[in-house]
C-alpha positions in Angstrom: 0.0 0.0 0.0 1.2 3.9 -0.8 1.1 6.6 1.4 -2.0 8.2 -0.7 -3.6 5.2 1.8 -3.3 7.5 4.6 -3.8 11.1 3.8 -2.5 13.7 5.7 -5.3 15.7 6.2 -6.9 12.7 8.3 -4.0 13.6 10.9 -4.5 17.0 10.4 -7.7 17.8 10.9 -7.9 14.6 13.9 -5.2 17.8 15.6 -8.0 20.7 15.0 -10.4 18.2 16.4 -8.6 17.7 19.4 -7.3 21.3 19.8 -10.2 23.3 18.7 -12.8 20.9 20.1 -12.2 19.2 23.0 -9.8 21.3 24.7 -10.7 24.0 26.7 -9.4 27.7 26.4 -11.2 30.1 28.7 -12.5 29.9 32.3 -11.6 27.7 35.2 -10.8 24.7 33.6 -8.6 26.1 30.7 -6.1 23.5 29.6 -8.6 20.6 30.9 -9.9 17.7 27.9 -13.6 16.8 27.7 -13.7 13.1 28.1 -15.6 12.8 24.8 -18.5 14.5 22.5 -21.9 12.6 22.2 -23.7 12.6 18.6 -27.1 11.5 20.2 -27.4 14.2 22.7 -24.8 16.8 21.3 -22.9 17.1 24.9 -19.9 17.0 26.4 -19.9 15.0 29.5 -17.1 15.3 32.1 -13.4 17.0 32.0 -11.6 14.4 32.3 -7.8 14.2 34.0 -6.0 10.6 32.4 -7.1 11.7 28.6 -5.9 15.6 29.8 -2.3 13.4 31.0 -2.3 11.6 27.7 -3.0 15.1 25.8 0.2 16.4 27.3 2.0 13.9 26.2 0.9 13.9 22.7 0.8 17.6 22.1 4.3 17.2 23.4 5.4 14.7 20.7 3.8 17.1 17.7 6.1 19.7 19.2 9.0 18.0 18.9 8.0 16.4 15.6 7.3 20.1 13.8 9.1 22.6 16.9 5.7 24.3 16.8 5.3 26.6 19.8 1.6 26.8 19.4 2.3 22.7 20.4 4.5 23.4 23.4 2.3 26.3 24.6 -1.0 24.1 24.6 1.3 21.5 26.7 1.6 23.6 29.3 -1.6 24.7 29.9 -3.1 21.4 30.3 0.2 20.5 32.4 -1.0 23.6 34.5 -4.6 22.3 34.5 -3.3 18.8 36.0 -0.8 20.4 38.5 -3.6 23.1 39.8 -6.0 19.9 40.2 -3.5 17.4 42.0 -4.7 16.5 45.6 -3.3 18.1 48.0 -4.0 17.8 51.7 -2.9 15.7 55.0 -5.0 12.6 53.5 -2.3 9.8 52.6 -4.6 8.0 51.4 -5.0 10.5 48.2 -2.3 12.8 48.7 -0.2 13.2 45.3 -3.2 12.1 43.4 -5.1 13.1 40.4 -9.5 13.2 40.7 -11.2 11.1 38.0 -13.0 13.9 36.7 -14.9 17.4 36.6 -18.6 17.9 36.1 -19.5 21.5 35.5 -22.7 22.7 36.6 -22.4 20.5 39.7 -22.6 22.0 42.9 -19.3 19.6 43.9 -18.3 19.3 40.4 -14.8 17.4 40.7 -15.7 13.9 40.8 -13.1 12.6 44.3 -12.0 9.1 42.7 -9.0 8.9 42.7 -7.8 6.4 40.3 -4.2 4.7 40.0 -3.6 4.5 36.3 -5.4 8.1 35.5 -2.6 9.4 38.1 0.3 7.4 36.5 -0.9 8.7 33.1 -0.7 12.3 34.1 2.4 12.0 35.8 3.5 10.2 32.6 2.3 13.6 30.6 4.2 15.8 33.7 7.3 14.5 33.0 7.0 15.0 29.2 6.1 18.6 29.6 9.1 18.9 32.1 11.7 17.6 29.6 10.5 19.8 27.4 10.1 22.9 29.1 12.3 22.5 32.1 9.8 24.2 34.8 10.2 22.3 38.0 6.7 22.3 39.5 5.7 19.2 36.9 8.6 17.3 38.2 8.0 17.7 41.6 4.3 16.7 40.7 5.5 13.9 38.7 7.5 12.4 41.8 4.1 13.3 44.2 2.1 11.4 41.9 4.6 8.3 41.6 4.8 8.5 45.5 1.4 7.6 45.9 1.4 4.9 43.2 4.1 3.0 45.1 3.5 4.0 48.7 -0.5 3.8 48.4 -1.7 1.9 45.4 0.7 -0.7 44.8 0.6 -4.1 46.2 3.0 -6.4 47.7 2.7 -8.7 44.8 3.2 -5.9 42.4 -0.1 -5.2 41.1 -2.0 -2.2 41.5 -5.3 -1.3 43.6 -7.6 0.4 41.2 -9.4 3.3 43.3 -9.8 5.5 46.5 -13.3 6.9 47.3 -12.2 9.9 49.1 -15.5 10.9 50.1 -16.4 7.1 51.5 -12.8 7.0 52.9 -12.0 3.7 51.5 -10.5 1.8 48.4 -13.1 0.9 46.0 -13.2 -1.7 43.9 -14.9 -2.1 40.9 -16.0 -5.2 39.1 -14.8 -4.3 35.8 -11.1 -4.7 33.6 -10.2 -1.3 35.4 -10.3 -3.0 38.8 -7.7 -4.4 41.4 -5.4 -6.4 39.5 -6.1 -4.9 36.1 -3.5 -6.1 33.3 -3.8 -2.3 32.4 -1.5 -1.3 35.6 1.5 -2.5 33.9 1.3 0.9 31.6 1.9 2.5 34.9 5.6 1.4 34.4 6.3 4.0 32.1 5.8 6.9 33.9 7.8 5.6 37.2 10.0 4.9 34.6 10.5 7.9 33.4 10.6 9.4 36.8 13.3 7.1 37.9 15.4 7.9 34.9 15.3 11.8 36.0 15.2 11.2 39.8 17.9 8.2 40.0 15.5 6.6 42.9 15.8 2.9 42.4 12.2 3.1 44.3 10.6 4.3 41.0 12.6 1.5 39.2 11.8 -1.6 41.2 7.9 -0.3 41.4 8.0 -0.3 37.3 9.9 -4.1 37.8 7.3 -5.3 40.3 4.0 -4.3 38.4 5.7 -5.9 34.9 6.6 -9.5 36.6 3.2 -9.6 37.8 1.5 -8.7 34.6 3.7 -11.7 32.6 1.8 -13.9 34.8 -1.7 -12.9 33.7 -0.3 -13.7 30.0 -1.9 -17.1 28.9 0.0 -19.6 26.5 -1.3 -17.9 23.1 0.4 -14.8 24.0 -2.5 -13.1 25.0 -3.3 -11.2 28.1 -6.1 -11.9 30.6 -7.8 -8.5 31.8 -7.3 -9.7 35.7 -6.4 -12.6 37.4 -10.0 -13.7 37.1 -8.8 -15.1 33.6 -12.8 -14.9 32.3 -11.6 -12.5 29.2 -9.1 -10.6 27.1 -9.9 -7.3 26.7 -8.2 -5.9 24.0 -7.5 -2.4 24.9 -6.3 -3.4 28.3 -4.5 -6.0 27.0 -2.3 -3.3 24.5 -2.0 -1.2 27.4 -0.1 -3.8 29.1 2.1 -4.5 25.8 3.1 -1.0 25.7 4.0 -1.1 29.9 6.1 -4.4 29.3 7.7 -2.8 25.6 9.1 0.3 27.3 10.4 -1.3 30.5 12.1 -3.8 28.3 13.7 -0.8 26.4 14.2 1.2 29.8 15.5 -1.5 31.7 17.3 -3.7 29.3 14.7 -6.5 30.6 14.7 -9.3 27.9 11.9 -11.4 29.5 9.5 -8.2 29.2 10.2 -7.3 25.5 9.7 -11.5 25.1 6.1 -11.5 27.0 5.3 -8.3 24.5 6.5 -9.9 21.4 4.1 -13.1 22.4 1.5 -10.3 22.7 2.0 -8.9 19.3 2.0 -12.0 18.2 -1.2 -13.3 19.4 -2.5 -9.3 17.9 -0.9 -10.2 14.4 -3.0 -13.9 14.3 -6.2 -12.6 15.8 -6.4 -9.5 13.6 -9.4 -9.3 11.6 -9.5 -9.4 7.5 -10.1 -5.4 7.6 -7.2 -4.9 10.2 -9.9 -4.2 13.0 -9.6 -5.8 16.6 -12.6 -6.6 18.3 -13.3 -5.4 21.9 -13.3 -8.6 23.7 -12.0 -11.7 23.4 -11.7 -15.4 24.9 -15.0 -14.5 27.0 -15.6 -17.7 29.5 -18.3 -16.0 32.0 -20.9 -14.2 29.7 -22.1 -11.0 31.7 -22.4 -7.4 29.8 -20.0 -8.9 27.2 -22.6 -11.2 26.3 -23.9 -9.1 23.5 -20.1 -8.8 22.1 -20.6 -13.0 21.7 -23.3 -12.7 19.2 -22.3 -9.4 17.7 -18.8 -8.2 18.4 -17.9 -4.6 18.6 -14.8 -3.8 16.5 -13.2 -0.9 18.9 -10.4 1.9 17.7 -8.6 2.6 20.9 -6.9 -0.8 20.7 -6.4 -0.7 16.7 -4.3 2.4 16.9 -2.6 1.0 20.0 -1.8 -2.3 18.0 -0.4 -0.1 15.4 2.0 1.7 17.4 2.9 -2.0 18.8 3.1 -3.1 15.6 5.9 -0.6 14.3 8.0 -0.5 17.1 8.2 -4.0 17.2 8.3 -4.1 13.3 11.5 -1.7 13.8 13.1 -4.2 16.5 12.3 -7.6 14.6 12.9 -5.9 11.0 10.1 -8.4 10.3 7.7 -6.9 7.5 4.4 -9.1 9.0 4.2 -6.6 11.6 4.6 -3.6 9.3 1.9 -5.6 7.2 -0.5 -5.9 10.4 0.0 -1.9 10.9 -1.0 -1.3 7.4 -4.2 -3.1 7.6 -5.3 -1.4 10.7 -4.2 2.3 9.5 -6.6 1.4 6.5 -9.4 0.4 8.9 -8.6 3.3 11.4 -8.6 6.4 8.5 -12.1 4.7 7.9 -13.7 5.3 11.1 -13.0 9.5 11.3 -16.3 11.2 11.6 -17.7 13.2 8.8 -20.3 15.4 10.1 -22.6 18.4 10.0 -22.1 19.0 14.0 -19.4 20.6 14.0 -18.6 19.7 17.4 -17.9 16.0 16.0 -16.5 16.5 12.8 -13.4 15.2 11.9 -13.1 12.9 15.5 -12.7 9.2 15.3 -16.1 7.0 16.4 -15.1 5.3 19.4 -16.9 1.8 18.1 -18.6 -0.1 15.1 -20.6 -2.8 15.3 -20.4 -4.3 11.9 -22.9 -7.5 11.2 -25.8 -9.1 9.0 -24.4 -6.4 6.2 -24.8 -3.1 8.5 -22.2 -1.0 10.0 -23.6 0.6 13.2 -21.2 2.8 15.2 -21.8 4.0 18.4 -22.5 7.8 18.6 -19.2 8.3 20.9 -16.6 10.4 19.8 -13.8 9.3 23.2 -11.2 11.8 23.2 -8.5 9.3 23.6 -9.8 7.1 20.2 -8.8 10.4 18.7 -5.7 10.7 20.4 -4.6 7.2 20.0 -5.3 7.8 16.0 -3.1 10.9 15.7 -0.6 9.1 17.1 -0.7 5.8 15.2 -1.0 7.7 12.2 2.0 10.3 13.2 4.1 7.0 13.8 3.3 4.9 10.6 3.6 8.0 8.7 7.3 8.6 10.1 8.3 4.8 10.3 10.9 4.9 7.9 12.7 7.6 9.6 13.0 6.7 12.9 16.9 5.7 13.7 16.0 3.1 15.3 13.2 1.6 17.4 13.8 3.7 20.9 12.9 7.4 19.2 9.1 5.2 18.4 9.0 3.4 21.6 9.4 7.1 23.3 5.9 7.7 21.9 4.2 5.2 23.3 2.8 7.3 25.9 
């Protein structure tokens, strides 16, 4: 396939989407992300603080990729945003932490969940800003953040709890992938990662070891990656989060047995890949619950297809094998399919979140999710500059 494939102005106009549309510029929560944009009711419903950590991060990358200040100075006011929202108080319990969300229009509008990988994702974006910029209240965030991850949230076994309920006083635990012992935790690596690397605190660096040698035992014999240690289903996004945790601390740490258990990963991604280059959202279900509608009709999802594709190249770079680059080609085809065209101008040019596509109709779900979008600039950004990278640690870098 030729570039003409994967047209620029699909990355383009994904960046004005973001930018223009979900971030905000004026009031209180200027730099903040909407969590996504609703077709069906034409709303916006929560500011939310992991997508804002991840929009650092990627604004970050286009500024490096282009030196565009208008890049740099858009970092920094979402890195502002995070830092002026960061708990801070005598409560150890949530000290260091970042909220789940903001709800304008409430009378308590920030939402006091305080969730593990949100906070590792915005002290992931914190450290990106401060490499970038130099201005030493994100590190010192950064290192609050990662404090709490490994003092508070982190097990003895390595895994991660999933929640504090600030307002109940307790740890809550949910009954979904993003509970206690999520696969998804190992992604949390990066950013103690990259705080160790800046810090020297072996702390940071064992923390990142613990969480990855816990995640290689969810990984069943196919390669793929159970969603908790309940082993009743793979689910795919969570499953490439924990590819991308093991990748970079393989890179990072010089950790053969992680970059093996990701390779297995990709593998099992490469072979269950479908004929368009689509991944479905679930897979290997054993106890049939809400996913039981995914059974009959399974919902082809774009937050893990543009995480395989970032997957994909870097491992594509490492192996020099061309079946990987193949597999990322397939899914950028699907991918630059699934980009909104619309008269609401509040949706137009996003990526749909999810397409159910069965008995000859494609349905997709009226979600425009900020980080589908984000995901998709990236992916794109990376398979459009694959052939320049050096080598494979300038991609793995933008796995953020």
């Amino acid at each position: 396939m030729d570039n003409h494939y994967y047209p620029n102005i699909k990355y383009y106009s994904a960046v004005d989407w973001l930018i223009e549309r979900q971030m905000i510029h004026e009031g209180e929560w200027t730099g903040g992300f909407w969590h996504s944009y609703k077709l069906d009711t034409h709303s916006h419903p929560f500011i939310y603080h992991e997508i804002t950590g991840y929009a650092v991060s990627l604004l970050i990358n286009l500024y490096k990729q282009d030196n565009s200040a208008k890049m740099l100075e858009l970092a920094i006011l979402a890195s502002n945003f995070l830092v002026s929202f960061q708990a801070k108080t005598d409560n150890k319990n949530v000290e260091g932490a970042f909220p789940f969300g903001i709800y304008p229009g409430r009378n308590n509008p920030i939402e006091e969940r305080y969730y593990s990988f949100d906070t590792a994702m915005c002290a992931s974006g914190l450290i990106d800003s401060y490499i970038a910029c130099g201005l030493q209240q994100y590190l010192f965030s950064a290192i609050s953040a990662a404090d709490w991850l490994i003092q508070v949230m982190q097990n003895t076994d390595g895994s991660f709890r999933s929640c504090v309920d600030a307002m109940r006083g307790e740890f809550f635990q949910l009954r979904t992938f993003a509970g206690d012992g999520g696969c998804f935790h190992a992604k949390n690596a990066i950013a103690l990662l990259k705080i160790a690397q800046i810090t020297g605190k072996d702390a940071y660096r064992e923390s990142a070891r613990k969480v990855c040698d816990w995640v290689i035992l969810l990984q069943d014999k196919d390669g793929a990656i159970w969603a908790n240690k309940l082993k009743n289903l793979v689910f795919t996004h969570a499953h490439c989060y924990a590819v991308e945790g093991l990748l970079y601390a393989g890179y990072n740490l010089g950790e053969s047995k992680y970059y093996k258990a990701a390779l297995r990963a990709a593998q099992w991604l490469c072979r269950i890949q479908n004929r368009d280059g689509s991944f479905y959202r679930h897979y290997k279900i054993k106890k049939v619950g809400r996913e039981k509608l995914d059974l009959l009709f399974p919902m082809k999802t774009i937050d893990a297809t543009a995480q395989a594709i970032r997957i994909f190249i870097v491992i594509a770079l490492i192996e020099k094998d061309n079946e990987f680059l193949e597999a990322a080609k397939r899914s950028i085809n699907f991918l630059v399919g699934m980009q909104c065209y619309s008269s609401d101008t509040n949706a137009d040019k996003g990526f749909y979140y999810q397409l159910r596509d069965s008995l000859g109709q494609r349905r997709f779900a009226p979600s425009l999710m900020t980080w589908c979008t984000q995901f998709a600039i990236s992916s794109i950004s990376m398979f459009n500059q694959r052939e320049h990278y050096a080598d494979f640690s300038i991609a793995i870098e933008e796995i953020f």
